[in-house]
PAZAPA-4460 file (N, C-alpha, C; in steps of 0.05 Angstrom, whole numbers, plus 32768, in hexadecimal, padded with zeros to 4 digits):
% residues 236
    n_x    n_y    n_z   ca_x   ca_y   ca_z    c_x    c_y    c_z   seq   type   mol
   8011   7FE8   8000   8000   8000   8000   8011   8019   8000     1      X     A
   800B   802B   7FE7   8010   8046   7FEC   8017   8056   8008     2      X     A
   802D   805F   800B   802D   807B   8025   802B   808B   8019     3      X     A
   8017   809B   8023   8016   80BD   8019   802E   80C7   8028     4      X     A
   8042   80CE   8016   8059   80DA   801D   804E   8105   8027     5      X     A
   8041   8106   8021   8031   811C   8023   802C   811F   804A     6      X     A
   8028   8108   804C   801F   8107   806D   8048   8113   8079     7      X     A
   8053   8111   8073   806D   8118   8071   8072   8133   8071     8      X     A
   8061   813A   8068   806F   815B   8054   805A   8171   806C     9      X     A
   805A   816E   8089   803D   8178   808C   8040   819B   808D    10      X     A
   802D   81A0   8090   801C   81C0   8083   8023   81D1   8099    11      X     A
   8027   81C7   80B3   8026   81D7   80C5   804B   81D0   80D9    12      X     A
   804A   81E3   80E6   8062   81D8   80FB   8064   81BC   80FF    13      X     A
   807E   81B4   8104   8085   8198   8104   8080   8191   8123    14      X     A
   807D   81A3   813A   8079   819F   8159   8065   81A2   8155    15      X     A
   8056   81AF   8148   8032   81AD   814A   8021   819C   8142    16      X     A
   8033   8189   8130   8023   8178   8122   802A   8160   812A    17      X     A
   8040   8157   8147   804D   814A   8155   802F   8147   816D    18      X     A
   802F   8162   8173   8020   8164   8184   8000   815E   8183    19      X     A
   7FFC   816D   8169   7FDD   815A   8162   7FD1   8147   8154    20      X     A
   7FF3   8139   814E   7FE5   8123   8144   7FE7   8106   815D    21      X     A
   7FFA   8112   8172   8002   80F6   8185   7FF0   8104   81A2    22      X     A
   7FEE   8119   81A6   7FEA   8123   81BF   7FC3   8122   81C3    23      X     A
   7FC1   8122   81AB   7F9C   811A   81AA   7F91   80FF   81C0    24      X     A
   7F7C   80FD   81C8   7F66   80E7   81CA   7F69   80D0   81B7    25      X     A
   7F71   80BD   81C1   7F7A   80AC   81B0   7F65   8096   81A7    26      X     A
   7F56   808A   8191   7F3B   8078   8193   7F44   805F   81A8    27      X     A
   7F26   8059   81B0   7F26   8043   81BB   7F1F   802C   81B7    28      X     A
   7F29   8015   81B6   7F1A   7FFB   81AB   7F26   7FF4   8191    29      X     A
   7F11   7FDE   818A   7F21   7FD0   816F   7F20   7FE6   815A    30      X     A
   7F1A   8005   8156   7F1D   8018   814A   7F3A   8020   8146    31      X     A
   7F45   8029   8167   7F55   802E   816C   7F68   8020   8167    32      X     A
   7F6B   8000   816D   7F7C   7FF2   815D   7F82   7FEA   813F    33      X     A
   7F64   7FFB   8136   7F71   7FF6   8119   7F7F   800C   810E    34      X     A
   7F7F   8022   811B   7F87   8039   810B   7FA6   803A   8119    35      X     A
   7FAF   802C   8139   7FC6   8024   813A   7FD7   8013   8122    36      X     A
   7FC6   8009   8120   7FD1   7FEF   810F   7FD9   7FF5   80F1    37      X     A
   7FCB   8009   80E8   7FC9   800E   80CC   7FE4   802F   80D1    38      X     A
   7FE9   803D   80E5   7FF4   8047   80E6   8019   8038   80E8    39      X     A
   801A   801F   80F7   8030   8019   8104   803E   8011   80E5    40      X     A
   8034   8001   80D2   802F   7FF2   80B8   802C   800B   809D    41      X     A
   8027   802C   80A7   8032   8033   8088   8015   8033   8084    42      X     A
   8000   8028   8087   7FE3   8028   8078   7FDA   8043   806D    43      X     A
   7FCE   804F   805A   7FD0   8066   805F   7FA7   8071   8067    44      X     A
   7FA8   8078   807C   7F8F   807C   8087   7F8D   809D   8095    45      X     A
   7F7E   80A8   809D   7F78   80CB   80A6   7F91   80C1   80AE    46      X     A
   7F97   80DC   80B9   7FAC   80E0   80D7   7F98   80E7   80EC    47      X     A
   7FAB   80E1   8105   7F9D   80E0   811C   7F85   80FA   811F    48      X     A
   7F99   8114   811D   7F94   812C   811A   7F7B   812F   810E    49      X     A
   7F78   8124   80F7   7F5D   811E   80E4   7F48   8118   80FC    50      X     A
   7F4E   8102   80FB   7F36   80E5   8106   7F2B   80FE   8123    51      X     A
   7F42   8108   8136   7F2E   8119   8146   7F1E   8129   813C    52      X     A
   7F26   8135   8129   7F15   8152   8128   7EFC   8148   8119    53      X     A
   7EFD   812D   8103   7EE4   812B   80F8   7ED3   8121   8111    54      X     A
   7ED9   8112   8127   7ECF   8105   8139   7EB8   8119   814E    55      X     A
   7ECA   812E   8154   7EB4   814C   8154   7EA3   8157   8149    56      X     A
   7EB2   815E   8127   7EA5   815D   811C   7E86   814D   8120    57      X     A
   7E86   812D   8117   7E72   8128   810F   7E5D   8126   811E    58      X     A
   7E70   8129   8140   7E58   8124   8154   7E49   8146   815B    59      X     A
   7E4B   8152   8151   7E3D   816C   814B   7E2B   816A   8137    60      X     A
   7E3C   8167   8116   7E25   815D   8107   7E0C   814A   810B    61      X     A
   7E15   8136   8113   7E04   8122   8117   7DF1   8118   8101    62      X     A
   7E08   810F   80E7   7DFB   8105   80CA   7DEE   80F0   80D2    63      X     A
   7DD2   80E6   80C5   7DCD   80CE   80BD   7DD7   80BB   80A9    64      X     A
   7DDF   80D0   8089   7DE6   80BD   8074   7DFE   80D2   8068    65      X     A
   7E13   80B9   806A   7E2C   80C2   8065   7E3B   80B2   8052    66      X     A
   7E49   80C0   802F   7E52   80B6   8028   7E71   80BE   8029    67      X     A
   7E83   80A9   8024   7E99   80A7   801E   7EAB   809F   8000    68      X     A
   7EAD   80B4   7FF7   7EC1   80A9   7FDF   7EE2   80A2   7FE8    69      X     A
   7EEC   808A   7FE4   7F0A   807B   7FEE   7F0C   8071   8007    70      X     A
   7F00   805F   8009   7F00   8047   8029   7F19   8046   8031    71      X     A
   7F28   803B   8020   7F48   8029   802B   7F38   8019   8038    72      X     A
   7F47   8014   8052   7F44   7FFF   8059   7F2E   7FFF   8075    73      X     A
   7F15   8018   806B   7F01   8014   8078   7F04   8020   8094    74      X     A
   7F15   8033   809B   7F1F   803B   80B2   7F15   8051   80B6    75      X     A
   7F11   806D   80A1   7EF8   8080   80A8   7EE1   807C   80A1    76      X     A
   7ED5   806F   8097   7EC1   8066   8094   7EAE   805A   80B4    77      X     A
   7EC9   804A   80B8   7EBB   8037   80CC   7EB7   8053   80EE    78      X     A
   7ECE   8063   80E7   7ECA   807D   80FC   7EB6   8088   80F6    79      X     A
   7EAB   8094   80E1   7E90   80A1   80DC   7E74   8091   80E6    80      X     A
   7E7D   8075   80DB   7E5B   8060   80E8   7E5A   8064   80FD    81      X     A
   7E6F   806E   8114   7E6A   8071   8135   7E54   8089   8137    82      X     A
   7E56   809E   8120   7E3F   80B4   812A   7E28   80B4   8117    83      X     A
   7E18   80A4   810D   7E02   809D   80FB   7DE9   809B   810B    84      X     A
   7DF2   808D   8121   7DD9   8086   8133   7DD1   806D   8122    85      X     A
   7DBB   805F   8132   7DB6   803E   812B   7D9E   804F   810D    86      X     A
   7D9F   805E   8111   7D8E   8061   80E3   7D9E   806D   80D6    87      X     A
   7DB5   8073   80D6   7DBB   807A   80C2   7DD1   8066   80B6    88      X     A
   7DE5   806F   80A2   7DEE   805E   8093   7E05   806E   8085    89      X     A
   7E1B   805B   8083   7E38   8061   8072   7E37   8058   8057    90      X     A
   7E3F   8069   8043   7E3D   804F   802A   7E5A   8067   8027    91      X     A
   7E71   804E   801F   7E8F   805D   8017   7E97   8049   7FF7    92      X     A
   7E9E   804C   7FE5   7EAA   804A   7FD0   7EC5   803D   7FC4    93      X     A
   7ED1   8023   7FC2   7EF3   8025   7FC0   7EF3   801A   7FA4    94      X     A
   7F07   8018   7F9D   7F13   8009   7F7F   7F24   7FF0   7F7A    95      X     A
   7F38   7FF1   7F91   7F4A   7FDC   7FA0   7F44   7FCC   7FAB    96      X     A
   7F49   7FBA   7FA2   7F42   7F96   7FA7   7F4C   7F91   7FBF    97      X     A
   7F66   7F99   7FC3   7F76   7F98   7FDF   7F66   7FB1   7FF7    98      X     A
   7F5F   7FBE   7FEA   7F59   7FDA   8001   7F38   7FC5   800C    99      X     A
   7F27   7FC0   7FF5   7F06   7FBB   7FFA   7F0C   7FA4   8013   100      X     A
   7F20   7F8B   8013   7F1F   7F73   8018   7F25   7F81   8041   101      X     A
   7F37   7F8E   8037   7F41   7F96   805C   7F2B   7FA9   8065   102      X     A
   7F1F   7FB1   8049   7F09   7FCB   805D   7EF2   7FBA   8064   103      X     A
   7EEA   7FA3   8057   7ED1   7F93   8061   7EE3   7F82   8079   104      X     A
   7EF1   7F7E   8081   7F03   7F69   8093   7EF7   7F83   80AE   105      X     A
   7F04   7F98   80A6   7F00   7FA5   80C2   7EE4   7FB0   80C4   106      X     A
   7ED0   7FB7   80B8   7EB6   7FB5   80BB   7EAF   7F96   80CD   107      X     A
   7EAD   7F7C   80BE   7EAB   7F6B   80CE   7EB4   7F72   80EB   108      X     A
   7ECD   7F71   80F2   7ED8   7F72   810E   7ECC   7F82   811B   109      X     A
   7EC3   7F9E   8112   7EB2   7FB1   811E   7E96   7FB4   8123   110      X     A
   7E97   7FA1   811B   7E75   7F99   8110   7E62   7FA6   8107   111      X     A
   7E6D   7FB5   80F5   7E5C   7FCC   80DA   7E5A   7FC5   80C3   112      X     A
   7E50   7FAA   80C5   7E4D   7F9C   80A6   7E34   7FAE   809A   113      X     A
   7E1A   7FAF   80AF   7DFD   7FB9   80A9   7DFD   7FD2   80AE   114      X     A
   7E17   7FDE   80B9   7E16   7FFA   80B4   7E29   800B   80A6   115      X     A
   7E39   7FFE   8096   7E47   8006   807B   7E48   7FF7   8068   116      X     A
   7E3E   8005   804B   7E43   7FF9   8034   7E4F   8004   8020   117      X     A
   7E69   7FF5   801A   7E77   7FED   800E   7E79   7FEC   7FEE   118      X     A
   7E77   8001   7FDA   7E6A   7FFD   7FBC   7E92   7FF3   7FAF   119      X     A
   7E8E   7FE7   7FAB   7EA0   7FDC   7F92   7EAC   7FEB   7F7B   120      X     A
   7EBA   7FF7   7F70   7EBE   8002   7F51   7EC9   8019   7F56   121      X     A
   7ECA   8031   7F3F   7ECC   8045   7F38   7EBD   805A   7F3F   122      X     A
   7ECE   8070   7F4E   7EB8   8087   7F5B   7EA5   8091   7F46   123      X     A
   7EB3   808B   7F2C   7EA6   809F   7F1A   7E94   8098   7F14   124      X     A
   7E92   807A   7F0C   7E78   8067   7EFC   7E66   8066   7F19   125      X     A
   7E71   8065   7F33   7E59   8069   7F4F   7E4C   807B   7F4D   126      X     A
   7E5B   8093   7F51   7E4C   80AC   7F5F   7E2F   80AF   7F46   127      X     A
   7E33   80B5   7F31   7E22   80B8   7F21   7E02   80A3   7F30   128      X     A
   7E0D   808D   7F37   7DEB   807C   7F32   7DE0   8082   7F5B   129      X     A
   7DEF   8093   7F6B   7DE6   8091   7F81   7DCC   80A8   7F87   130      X     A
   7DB9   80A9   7F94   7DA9   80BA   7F90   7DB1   80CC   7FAE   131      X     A
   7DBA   80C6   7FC7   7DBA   80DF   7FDB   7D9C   80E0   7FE4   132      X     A
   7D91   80F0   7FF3   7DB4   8107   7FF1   7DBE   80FD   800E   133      X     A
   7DD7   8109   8016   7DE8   8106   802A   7DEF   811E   803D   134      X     A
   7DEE   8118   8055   7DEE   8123   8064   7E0A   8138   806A   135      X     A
   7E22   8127   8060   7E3C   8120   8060   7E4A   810D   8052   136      X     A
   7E5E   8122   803E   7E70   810D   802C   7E8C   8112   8038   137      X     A
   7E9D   80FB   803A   7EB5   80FB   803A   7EC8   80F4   8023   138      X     A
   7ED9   810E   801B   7EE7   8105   7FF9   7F07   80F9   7FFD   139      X     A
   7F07   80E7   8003   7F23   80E6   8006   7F38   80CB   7FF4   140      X     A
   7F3A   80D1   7FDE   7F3D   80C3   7FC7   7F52   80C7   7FAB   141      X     A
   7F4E   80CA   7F94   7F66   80D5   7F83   7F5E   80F7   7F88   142      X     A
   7F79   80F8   7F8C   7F7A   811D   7F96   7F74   812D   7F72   143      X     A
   7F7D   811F   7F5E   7F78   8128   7F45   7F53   8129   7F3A   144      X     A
   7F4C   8115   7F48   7F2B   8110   7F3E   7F1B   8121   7F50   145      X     A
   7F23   812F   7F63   7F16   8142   7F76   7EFF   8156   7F64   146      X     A
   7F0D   8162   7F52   7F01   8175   7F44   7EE6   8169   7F38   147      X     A
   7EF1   814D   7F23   7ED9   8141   7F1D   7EC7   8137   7F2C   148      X     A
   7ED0   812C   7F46   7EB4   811D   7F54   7EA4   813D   7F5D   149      X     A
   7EB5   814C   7F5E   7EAC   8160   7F71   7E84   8168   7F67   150      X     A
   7E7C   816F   7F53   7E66   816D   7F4B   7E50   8159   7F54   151      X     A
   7E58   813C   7F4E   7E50   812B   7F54   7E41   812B   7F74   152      X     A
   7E55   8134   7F83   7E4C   813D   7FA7   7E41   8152   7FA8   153      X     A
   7E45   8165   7F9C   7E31   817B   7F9D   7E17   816E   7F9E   154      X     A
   7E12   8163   7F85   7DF8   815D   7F7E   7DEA   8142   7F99   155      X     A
   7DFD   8134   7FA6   7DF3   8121   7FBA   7DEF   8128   7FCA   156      X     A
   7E00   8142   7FD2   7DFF   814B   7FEF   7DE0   815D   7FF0   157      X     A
   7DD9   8164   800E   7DC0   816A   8010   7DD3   8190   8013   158      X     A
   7DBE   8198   800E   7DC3   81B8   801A   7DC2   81C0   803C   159      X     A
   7DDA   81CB   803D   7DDE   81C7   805A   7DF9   81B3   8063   160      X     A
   7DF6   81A1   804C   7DFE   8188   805A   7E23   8192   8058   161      X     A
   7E36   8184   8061   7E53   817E   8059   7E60   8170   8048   162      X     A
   7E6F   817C   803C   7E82   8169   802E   7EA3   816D   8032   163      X     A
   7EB2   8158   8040   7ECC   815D   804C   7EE1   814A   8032   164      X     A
   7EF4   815F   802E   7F09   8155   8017   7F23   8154   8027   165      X     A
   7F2B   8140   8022   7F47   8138   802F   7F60   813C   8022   166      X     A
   7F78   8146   802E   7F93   814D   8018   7F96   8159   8006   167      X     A
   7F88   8174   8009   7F83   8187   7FF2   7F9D   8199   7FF0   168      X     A
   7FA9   8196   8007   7FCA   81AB   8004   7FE3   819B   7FFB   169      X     A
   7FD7   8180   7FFD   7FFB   817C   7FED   8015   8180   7FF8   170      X     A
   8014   817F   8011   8023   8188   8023   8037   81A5   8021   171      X     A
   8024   81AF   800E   802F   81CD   800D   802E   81D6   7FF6   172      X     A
   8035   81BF   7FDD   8038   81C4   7FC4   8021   81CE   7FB3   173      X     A
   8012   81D0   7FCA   7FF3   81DA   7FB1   7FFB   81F3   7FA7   174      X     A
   8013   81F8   7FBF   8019   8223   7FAF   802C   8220   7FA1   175      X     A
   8033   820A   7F93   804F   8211   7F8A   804B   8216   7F66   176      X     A
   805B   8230   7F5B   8051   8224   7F39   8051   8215   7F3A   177      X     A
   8048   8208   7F21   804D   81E7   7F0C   805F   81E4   7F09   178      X     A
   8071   81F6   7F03   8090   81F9   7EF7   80A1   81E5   7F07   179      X     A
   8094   81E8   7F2A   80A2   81DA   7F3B   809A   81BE   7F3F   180      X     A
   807F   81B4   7F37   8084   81A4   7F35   8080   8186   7F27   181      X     A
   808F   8174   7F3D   8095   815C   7F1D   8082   8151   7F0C   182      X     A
   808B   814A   7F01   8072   814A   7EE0   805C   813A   7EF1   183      X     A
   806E   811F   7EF5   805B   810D   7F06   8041   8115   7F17   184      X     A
   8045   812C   7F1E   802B   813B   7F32   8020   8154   7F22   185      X     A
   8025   815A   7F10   8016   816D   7F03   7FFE   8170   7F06   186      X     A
   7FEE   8159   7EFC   7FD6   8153   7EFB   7FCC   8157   7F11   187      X     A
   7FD2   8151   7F2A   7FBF   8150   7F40   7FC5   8173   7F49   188      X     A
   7FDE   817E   7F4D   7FE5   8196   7F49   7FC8   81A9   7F32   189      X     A
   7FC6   81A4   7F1D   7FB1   81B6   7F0B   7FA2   81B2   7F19   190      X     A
   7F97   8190   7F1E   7F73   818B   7F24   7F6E   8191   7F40   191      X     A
   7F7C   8195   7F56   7F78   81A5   7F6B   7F7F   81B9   7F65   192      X     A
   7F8C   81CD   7F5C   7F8D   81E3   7F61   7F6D   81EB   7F4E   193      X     A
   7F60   81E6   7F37   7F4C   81E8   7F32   7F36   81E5   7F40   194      X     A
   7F34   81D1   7F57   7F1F   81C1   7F66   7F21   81E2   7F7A   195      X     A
   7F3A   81E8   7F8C   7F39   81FB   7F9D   7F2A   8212   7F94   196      X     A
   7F32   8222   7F77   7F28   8236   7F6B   7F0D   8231   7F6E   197      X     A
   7F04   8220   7F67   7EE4   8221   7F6B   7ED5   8223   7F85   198      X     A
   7EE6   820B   7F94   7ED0   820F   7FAC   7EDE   8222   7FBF   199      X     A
   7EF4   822E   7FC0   7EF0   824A   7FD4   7EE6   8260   7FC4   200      X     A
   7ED8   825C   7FAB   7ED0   827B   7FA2   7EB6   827E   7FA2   201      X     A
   7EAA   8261   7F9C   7E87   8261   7F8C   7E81   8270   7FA8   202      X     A
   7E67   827F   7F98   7E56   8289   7FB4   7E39   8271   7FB5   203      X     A
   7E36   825A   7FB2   7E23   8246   7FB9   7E29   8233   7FCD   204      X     A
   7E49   8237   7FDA   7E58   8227   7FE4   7E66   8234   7FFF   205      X     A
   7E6C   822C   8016   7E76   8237   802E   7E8B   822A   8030   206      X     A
   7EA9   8227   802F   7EC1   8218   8034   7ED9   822B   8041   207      X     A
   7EDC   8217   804F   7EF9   8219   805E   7F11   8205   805E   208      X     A
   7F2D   8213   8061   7F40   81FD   805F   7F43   81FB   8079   209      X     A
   7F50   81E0   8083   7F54   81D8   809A   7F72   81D3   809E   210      X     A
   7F89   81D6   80A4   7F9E   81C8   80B0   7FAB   81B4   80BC   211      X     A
   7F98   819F   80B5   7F9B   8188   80BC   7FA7   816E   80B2   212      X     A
   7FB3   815F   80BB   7FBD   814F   80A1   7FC6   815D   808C   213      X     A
   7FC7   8157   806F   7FD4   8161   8054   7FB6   817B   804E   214      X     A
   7FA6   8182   8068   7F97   8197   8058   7F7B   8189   8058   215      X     A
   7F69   8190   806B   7F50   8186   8068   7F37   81A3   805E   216      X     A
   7F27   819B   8048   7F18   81B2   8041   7EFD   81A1   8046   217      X     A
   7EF1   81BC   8051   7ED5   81B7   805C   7EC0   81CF   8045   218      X     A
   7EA8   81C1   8037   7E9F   81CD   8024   7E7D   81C3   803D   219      X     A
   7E70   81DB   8035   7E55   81DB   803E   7E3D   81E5   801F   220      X     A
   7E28   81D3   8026   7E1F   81DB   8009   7E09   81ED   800B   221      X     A
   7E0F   8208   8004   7DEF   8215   800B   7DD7   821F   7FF9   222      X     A
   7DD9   8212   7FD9   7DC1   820B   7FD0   7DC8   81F4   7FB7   223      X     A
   7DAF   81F0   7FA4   7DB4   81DC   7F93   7DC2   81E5   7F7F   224      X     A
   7DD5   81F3   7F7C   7DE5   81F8   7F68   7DF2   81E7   7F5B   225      X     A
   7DF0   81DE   7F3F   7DF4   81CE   7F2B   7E13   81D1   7F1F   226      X     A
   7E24   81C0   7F2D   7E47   81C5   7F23   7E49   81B4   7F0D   227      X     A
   7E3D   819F   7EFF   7E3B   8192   7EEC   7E53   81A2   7EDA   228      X     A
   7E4D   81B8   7ED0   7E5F   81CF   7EC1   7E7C   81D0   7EC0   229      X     A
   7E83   81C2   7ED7   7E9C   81C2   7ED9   7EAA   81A8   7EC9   230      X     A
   7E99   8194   7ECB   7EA1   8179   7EBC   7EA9   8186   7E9A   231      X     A
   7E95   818D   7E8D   7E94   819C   7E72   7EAF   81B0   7E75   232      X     A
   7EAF   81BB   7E8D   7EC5   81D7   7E83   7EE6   81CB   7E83   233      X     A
   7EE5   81B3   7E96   7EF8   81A5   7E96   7F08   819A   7E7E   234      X     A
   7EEF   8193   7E69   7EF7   8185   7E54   7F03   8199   7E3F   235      X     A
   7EFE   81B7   7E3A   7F0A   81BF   7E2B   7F2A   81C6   7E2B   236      X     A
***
């Protein structure tokens, strides 16, 4: 499995990010041991830092239906089913044969088989056939396809509701020209820096960046505004 070498590069002071990513509330239970475990092993799952603040997060919100685009290995996912309450419901998305097999392993263990499901395939060929809406999306997936799913959640999410994008800074490089950097990242370099332009400017949209991990952005949706447009503008 992939390391986000990015978790490396972090955004903020290197004592502060010492400090909130070890000095936090640590989970408890076979939660807690999995995110030990997937931490000790390289897995690459939130950072600690993350996992608290959505954990506030969500117990404020208090979503019923929450989707997830990029499971891994079922480890935020399975943190979000703790604040659903016994009706509501997780449905998260993977592509990886290796990622789906460990994220249903730890569902079992946790025993969130009946309260997360698990879709199979391609975000792209999913999101299209799901109807929503959602209370709460979590995007945390190819940092390049951000821009394109990004529409897609608009349209699932309810008004009002949240949508949280994960590793939007790049560990710094989102400011850097292109010039700087290597070809190899260009792409995710354009398609986030495009994804950002949009959602800190639209006025149908309420977002903030967060400093957390590689950069957590929090988008709020405040009417039915149709981003479809962006798929088309993309293509020219």
């Amino acid at each position: 499995m992939a390391i986000n070498e990015m978790m490396d590069r972090p955004v903020v002071n290197k004592d502060v990010l010492e400090f909130i990513r070890k000095k936090q509330k640590p989970l408890a239970g076979k939660l807690g041991e999995i995110e030990r475990g997937a931490n000790e092993r390289g897995v690459p799952i939130i950072p600690h830092e993350t996992v608290v603040f959505l954990n506030l997060l969500l117990g404020q919100l208090q979503p019923k239906n929450i989707l997830e685009i990029g499971a891994a290995i079922g480890f935020s996912s399975s943190l979000m089913a703790q604040h659903v309450g016994d009706d509501g419901h997780v449905t998260t998305i993977d592509r990886f044969d290796v990622m789906i097999e460990k994220a249903r392993a730890n569902y079992e263990s946790l025993g969130l088989t009946e309260k997360v499901t698990l879709l199979e395939g391609q975000a792209a060929d999913i999101l299209p056939t799901l109807d929503g809406p959602y209370d709460f999306i979590f995007m945390d997936s190819a940092k390049s396809k951000y821009y394109d799913f990004f529409p897609e959640c608009m349209r699932l999410l309810r008004v009002g509701g949240m949508l949280v994008v994960d590793d939007v800074l790049q560990g710094g490089t989102i400011l850097l020209p292109k010039e700087e950097i290597p070809k190899r990242s260009r792409a995710i370099h354009k398609k986030l820096n495009a994804f950002l332009d949009v959602v800190m400017e639209h006025p149908s949209i309420e977002s903030s960046i967060i400093p957390l991990g590689d950069g957590l952005l929090l988008i709020v949706k405040q009417d039915e505004t149709d981003f479809s447009y962006l798929i088309e503008e993309s293509k020219i």
